[in-house]
LOTI-372957 format. One record per residue (C-alpha): residue number from 1; residue in three letters; z, x, y. Coordinates in steps of 0.02 Angstrom, whole numbers, padded with zeros to 5 digits, m for minus. Example, Ala and Ser with C-alpha at 12.3 -4.5 7.8 and 13.67 -1.06 7.14 Angstrom:
BEGIN
<rec><k>1</k><r>ALA</r><pz>00390</pz><px>00615</px><py>m00225</py></rec>
<rec><k>2</k><r>SER</r><pz>00357</pz><px>00684</px><py>m00053</py></rec>
***
This chain:
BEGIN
<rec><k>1</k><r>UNK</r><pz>01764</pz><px>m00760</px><py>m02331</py></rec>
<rec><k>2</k><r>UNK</r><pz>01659</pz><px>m00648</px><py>m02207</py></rec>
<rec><k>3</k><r>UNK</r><pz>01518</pz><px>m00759</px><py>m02126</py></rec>
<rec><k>4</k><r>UNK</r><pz>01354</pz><px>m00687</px><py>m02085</py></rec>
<rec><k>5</k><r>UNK</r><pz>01211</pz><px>m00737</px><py>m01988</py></rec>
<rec><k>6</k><r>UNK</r><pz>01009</pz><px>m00678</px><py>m01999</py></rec>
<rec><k>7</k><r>UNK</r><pz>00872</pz><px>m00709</px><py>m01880</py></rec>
<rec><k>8</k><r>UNK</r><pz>00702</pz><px>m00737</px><py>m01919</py></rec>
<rec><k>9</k><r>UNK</r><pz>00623</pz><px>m00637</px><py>m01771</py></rec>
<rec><k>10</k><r>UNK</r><pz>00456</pz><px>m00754</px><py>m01790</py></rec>
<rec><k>11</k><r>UNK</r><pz>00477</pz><px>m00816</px><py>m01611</py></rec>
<rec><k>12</k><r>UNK</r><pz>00422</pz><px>m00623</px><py>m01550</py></rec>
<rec><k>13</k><r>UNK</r><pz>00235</pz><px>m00672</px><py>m01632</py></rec>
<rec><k>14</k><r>UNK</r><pz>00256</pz><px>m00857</px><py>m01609</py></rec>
<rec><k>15</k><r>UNK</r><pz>00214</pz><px>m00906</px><py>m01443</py></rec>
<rec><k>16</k><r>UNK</r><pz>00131</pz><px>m01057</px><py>m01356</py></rec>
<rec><k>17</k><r>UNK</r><pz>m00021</pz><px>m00990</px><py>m01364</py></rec>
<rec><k>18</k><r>UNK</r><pz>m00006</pz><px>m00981</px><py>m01551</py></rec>
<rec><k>19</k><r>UNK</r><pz>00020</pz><px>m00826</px><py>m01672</py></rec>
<rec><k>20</k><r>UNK</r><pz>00012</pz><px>m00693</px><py>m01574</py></rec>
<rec><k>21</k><r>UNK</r><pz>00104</pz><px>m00518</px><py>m01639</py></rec>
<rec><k>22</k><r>UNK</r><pz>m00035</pz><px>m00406</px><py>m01548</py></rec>
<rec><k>23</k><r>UNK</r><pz>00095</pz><px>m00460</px><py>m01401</py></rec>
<rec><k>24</k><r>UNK</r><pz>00269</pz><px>m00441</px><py>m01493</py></rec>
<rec><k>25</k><r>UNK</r><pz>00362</pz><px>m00299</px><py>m01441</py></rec>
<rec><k>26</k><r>UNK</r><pz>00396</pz><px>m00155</px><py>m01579</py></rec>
<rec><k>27</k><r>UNK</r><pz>00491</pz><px>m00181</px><py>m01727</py></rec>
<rec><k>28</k><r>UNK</r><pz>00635</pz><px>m00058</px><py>m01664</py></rec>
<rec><k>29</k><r>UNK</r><pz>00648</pz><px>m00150</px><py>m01507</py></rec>
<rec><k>30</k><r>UNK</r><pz>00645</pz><px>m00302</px><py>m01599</py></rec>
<rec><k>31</k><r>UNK</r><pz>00786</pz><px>m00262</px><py>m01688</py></rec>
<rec><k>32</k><r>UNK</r><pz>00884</pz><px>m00177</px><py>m01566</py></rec>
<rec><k>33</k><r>UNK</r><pz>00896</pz><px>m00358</px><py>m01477</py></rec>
<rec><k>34</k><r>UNK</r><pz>00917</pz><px>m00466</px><py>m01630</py></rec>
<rec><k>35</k><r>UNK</r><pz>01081</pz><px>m00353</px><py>m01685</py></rec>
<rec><k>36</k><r>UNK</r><pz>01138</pz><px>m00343</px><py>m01500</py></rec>
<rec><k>37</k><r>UNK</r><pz>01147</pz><px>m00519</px><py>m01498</py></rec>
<rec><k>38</k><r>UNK</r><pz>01267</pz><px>m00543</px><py>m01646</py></rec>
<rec><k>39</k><r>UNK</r><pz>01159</pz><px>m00560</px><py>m01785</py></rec>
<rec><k>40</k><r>UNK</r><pz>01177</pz><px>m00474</px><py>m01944</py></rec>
<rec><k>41</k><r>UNK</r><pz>01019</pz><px>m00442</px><py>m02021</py></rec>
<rec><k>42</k><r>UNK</r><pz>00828</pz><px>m00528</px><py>m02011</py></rec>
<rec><k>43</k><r>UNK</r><pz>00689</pz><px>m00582</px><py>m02126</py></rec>
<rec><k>44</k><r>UNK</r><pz>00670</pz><px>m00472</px><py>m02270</py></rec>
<rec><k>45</k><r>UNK</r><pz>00486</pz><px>m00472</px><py>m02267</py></rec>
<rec><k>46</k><r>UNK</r><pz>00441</pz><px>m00286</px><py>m02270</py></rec>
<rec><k>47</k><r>UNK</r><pz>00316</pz><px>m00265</px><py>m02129</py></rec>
<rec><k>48</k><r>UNK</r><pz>00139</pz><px>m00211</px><py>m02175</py></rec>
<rec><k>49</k><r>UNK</r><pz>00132</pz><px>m00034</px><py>m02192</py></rec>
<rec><k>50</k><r>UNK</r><pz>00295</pz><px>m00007</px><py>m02235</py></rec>
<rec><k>51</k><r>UNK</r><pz>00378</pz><px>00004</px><py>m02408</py></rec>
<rec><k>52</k><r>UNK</r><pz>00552</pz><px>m00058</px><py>m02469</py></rec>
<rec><k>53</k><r>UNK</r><pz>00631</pz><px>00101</px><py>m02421</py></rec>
<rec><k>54</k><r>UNK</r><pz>00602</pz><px>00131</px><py>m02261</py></rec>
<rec><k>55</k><r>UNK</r><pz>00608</pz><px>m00046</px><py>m02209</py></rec>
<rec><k>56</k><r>UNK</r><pz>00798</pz><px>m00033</px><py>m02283</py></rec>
<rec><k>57</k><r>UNK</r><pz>00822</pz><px>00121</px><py>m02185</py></rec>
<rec><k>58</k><r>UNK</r><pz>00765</pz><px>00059</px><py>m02025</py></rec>
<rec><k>59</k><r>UNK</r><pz>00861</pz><px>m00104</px><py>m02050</py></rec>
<rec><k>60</k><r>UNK</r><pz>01013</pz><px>00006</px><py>m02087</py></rec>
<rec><k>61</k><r>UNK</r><pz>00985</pz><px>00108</px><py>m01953</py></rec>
<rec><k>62</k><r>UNK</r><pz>01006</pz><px>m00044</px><py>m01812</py></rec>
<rec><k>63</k><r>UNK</r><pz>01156</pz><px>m00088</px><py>m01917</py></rec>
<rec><k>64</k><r>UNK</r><pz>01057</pz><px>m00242</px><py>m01979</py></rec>
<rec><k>65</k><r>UNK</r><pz>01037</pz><px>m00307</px><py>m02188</py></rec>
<rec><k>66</k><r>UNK</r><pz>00887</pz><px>m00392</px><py>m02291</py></rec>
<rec><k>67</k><r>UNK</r><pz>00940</pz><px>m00565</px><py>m02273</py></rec>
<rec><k>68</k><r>UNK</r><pz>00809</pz><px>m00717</px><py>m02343</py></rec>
<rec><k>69</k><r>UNK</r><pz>00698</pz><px>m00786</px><py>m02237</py></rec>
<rec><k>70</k><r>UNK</r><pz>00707</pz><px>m00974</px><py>m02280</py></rec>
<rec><k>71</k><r>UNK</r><pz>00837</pz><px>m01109</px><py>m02290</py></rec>
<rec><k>72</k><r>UNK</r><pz>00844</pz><px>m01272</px><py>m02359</py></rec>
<rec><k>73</k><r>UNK</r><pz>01013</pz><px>m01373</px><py>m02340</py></rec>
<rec><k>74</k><r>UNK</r><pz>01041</pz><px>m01487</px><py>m02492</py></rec>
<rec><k>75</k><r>UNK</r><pz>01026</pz><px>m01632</px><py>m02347</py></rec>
<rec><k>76</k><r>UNK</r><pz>00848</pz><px>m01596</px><py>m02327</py></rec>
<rec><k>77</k><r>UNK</r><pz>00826</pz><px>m01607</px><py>m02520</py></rec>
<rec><k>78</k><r>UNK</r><pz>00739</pz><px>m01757</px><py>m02577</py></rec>
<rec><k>79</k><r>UNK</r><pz>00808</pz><px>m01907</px><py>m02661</py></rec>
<rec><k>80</k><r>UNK</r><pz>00752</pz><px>m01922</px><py>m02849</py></rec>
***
């Protein structure tokens, strides 16, 4: 079984000081770091502006896939 792991680059626009993506660096950069540090793909939101396509490409293109952007063990699950 291959195992794969996704970042959710939030923590670029995340900061202290609150949501702040006017200060995140661009998306390219973004994920020239996230796949340089191992990870496989990132958040398949498609930025604004963007469309499915090209986000695809440019995920591609930094060797990075669509992966979801939330988890919820079946720990975390609720009791009914």
């Amino acid at each position: 079984m291959t195992k794969r792991m996704a970042y959710n680059p939030i923590s670029f626009i995340l900061m202290g000081q609150g949501f702040k993506p006017e200060l995140a660096p661009p998306l390219s950069q973004i994920l020239t770091i996230v796949r340089e540090a191992g990870y496989d793909g990132v958040h398949a939101e498609i930025p604004p502006g963007s469309t499915p396509e090209d986000y695809l490409a440019l995920l591609t293109g930094h060797g990075l896939m669509p992966a979801p952007g939330y988890f919820r063990p079946a720990s975390a699950m609720p009791k009914v």
